[in-house]
C-alpha positions in Angstrom: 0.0 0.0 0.0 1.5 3.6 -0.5 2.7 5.5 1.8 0.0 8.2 2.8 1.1 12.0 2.2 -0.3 15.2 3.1 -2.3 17.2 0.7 -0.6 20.2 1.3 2.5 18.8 1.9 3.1 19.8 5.4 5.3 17.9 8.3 3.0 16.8 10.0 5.0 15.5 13.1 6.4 19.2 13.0 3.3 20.7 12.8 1.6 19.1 15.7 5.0 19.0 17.8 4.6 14.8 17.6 7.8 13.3 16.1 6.8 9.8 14.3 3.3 11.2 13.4 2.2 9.4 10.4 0.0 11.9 8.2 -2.7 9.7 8.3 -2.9 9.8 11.9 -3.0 13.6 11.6 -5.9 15.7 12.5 -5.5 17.7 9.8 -5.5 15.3 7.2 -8.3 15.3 6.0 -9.3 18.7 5.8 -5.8 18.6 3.9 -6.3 16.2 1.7 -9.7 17.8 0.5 -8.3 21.3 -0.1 -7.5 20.8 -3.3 -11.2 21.2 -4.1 -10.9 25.1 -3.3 -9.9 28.1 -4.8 -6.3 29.6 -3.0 -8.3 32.2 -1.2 -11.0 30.1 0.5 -10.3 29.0 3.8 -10.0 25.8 5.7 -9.7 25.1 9.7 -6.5 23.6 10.6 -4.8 22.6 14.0 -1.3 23.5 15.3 0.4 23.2 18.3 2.8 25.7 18.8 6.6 25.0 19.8 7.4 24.7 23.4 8.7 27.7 25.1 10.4 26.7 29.0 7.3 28.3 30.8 5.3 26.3 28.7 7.1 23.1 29.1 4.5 21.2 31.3 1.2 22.4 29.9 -0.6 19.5 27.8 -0.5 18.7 24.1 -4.4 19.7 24.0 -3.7 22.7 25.8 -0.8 24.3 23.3 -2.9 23.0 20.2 -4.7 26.3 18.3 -6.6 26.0 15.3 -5.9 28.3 12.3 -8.3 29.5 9.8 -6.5 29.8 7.0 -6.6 30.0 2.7 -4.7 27.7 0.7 -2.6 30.2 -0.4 -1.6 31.0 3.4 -1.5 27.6 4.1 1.4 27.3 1.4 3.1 30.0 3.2 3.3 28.6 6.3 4.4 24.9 5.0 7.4 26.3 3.2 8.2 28.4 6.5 7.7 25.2 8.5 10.0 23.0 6.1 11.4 25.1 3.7 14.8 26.4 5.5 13.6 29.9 5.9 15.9 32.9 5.2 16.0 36.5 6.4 18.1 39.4 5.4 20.7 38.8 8.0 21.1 35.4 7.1 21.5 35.8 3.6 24.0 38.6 4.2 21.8 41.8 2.9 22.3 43.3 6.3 26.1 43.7 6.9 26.4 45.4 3.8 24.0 47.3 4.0 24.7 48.5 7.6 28.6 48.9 6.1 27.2 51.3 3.4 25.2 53.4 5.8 28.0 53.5 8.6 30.3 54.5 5.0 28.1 57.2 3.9 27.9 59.1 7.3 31.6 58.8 7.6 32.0 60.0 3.5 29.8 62.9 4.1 31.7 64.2 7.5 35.3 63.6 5.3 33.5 66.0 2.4 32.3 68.5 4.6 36.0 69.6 5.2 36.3 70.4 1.4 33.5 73.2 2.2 35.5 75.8 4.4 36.4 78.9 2.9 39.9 79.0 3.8 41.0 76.5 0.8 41.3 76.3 -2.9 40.0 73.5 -5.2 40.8 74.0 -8.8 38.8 73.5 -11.7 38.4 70.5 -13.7 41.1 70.8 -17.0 43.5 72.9 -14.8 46.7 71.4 -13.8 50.0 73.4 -12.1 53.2 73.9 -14.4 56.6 74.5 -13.3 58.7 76.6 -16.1 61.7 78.7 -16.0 63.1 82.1 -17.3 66.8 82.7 -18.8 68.4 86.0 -17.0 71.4 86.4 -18.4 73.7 83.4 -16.8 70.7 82.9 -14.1 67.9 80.8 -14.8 64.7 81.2 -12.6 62.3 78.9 -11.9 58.7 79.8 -11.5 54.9 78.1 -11.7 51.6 78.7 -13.3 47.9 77.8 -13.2 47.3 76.6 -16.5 43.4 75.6 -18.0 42.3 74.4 -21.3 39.6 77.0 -21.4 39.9 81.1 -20.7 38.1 80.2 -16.7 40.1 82.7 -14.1 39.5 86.2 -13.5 41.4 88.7 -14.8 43.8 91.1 -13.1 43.6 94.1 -15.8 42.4 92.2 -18.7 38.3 92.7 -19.1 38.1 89.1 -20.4 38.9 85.8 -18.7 42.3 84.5 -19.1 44.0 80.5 -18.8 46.8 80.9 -16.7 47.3 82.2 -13.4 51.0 83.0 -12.3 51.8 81.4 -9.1 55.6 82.9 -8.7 58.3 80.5 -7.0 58.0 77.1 -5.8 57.8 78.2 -2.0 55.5 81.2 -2.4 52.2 80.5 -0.4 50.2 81.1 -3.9 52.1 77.9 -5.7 51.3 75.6 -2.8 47.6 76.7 -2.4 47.1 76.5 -6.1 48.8 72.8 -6.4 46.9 71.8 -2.9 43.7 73.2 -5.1 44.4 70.7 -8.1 45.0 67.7 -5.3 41.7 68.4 -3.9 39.9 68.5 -7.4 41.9 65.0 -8.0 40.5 63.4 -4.9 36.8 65.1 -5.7 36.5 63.4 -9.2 37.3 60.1 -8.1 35.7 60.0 -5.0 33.2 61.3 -7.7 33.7 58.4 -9.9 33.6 55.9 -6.8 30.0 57.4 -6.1 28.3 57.3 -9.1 29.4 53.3 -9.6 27.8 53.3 -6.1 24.7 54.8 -7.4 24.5 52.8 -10.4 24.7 49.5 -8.4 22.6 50.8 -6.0 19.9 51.8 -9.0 20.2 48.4 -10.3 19.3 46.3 -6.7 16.2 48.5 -6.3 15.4 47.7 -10.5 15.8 44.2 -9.0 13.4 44.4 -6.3 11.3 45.6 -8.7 11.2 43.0 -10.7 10.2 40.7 -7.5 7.3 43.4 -7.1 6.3 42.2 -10.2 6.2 38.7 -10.0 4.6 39.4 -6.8 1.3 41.3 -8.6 1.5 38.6 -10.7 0.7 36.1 -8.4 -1.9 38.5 -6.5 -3.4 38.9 -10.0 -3.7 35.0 -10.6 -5.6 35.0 -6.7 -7.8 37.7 -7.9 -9.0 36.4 -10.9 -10.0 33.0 -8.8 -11.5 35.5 -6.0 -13.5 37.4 -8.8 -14.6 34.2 -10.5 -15.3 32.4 -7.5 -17.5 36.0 -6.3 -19.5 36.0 -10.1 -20.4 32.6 -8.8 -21.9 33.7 -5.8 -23.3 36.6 -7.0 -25.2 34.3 -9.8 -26.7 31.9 -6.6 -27.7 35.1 -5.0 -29.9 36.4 -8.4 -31.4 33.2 -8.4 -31.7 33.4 -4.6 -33.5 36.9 -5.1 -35.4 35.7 -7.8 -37.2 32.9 -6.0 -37.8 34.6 -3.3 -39.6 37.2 -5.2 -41.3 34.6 -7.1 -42.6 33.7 -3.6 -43.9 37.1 -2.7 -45.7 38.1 -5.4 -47.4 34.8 -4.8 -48.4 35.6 -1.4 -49.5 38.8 -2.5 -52.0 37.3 -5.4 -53.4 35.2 -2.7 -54.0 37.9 -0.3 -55.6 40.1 -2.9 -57.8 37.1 -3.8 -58.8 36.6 -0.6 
């Protein structure tokens, strides 16, 4: 003879907290085994018995027992939650990353707040710091400059912008702001860069979650289409319902206006 199964597949030794019990020794089996005759949202009565917490330990099996009301579509739920090794977000490892990219952010936002003050320079993008020098008769002198690819610094008497900003000798306090400047721009665009790979990957796990959305309303579609069909149904019995019953009073009525 086969071996007896549970129509919703359930354990149900772990369900009713009774190792060894056979499923068709179960209370629940056959309300189980005749589910299959309903739509996912209608509901059937089943019994659990919860698990055993210490303070609990010495009450009785009947007194731990609850009954569930519950729709097929729950009912799958709670088997695969039962049997089906269960994850969460920590123990998949969505929640130490996450955490780690929070925790980062704070800390990258206090680091880039010290790029605000107004006592330091941050170049523009396409500007870099030269070092040249200048023939005096037998001396040579070294100096440095500002240089950009497009006319982007104030003038000094000129009434249009100019490229190149002189910055004097390599000690003078202009030449190692300006070079500091051009450091800082450096570390902005790729801690720039950095970000907006951040951004994109972060765009592309939310695009994923959205795709889950979407499998989910499809599902909730599928239940609502058996809900409406199942409520055209009963909204058919109850027009028939109406209509006998007003077949009924107006016969009632005739025989009173007879009488």
């Amino acid at each position: 003879m086969p071996r007896k199964k549970c129509g919703l597949s359930f354990s149900c030794a772990l369900m009713l907290q009774q190792p060894g019990l056979e499923p068709e020794d179960c209370p629940n089996y056959r309300t189980c085994g005749s589910a299959t005759e309903l739509t996912p949202e209608e509901h059937l009565e089943l019994i659990r018995v919860r698990e055993q917490e210490a303070q609990e330990f010495q009450r009785s099996w009947a007194e731990r027992q609850e009954r569930l009301r519950v729709s097929r579509h729950q009912a799958a739920v709670m088997m695969l939650r039962m049997r089906g090794c269960p994850q969460t977000l920590e123990s998949l490892g969505v929640t130490e990353p996450l955490d780690a990219l929070s925790s980062g952010l704070e800390k990258l936002r206090s680091r880039l707040s010290a790029f605000e003050r107004e006592d330091q320079y941050i170049a523009p993008e396409g500007c870099e710091a030269h070092r040249y020098n200048v023939k005096r008769g037998r001396k040579v002198f070294w100096y440095n400059k500002l240089t950009a690819d497009t006319a982007c610094f104030e003038p000094v008497e000129r009434s249009e912008r100019v490229r190149v900003i002189h910055l004097s000798h390599d000690d003078d306090p202009r030449n190692l702001a300006g070079r500091l400047g051009v450091d800082r721009r450096n570390q902005l665009t790729q801690v720039r860069t950095q970000l907006q790979i951040a951004a994109a990957a972060i765009s592309q796990a939310l695009a994923l979650l959205d795709d889950g959305t979407e499998l989910e309303r499809a599902a909730d579609n599928v239940l609502a289409d058996d809900i409406e069909n199942q409520l055209e149904q009963s909204d058919f019995q109850t027009l028939l319902l109406f209509d006998d019953v007003e077949g009924v009073i107006e016969a009632r009525l005739s025989n009173t206006s007879d009488a």
